[in-house]
C-alpha positions in Angstrom: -31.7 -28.0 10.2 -31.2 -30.7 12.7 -27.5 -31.7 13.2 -28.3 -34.1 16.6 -30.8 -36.5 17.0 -31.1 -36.9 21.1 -32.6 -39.5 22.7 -33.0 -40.1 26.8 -33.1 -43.7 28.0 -32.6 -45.0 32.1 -30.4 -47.7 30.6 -28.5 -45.6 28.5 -24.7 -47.5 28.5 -27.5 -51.1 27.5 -28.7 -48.9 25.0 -25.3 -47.9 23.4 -23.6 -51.1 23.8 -26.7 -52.9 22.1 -26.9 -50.1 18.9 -23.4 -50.8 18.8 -23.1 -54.2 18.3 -25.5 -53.8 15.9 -23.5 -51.7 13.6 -25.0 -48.1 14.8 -22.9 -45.7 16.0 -23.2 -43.4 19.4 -22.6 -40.4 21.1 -22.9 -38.5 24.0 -22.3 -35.0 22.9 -22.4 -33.5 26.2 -21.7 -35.9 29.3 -21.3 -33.3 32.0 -24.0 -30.8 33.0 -22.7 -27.8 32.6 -22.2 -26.7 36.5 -20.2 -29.5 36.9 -17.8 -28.6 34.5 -14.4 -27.5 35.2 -14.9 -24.1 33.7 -17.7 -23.1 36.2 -16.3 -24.9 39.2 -15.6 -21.7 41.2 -19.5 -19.9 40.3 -21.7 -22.9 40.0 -20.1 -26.0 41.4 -21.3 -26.3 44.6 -25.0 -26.4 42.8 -26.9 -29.1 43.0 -29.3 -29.7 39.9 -30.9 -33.2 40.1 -32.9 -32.6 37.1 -30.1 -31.4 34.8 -27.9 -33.6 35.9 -30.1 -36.8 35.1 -30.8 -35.6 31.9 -27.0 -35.6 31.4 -27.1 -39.1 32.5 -29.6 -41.0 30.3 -29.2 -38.7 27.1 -27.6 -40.3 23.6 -27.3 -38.9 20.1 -28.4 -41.1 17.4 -26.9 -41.1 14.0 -28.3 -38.1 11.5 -27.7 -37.2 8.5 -28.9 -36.5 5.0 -27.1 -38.8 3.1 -28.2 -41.7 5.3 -30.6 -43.6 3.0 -34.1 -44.7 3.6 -32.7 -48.0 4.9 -30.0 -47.1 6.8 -33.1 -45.1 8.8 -35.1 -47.6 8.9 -32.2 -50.2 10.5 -31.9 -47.5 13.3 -35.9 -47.0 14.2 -36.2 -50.9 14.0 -33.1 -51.5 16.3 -34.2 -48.4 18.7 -37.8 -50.2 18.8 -36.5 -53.6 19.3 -34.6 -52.7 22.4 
């Protein structure tokens, strides 16, 4: 079962901002990579992952869910394809 529907875009903060304003909602479930994190500073932070750390940069979770209807989909995929 699918609980997050991730996305990656280069313009990502565009992206939100534009999904926003049209009445879709956002998130970015995991904006740090996880050896920058606090937790890990001491055993991984002085890694350097270019790769993870762009795809925490240009990832976004679109709205999911099984009581979305069939038109409240359809509003997302046309707004994602318009942009």
């Amino acid at each position: 079962v699918w609980h997050l529907f991730v996305v990656r875009t280069a313009k990502r903060n565009d992206f939100q901002k534009y999904l926003q304003d049209h009445g879709i909602q956002t998130v970015i479930h995991y904006p740090i990579a996880p050896h920058k994190q606090v937790a890990y500073r001491d055993q991984l932070g002085h890694l350097s992952l270019p790769r993870t750390e762009r795809i925490h940069d240009t990832v976004l979770s679109l709205p999911i869910s099984p009581v979305m209807s069939k038109e409240q989909v359809d509003y997302v995929i046309d707004r994602v394809n318009i942009f």
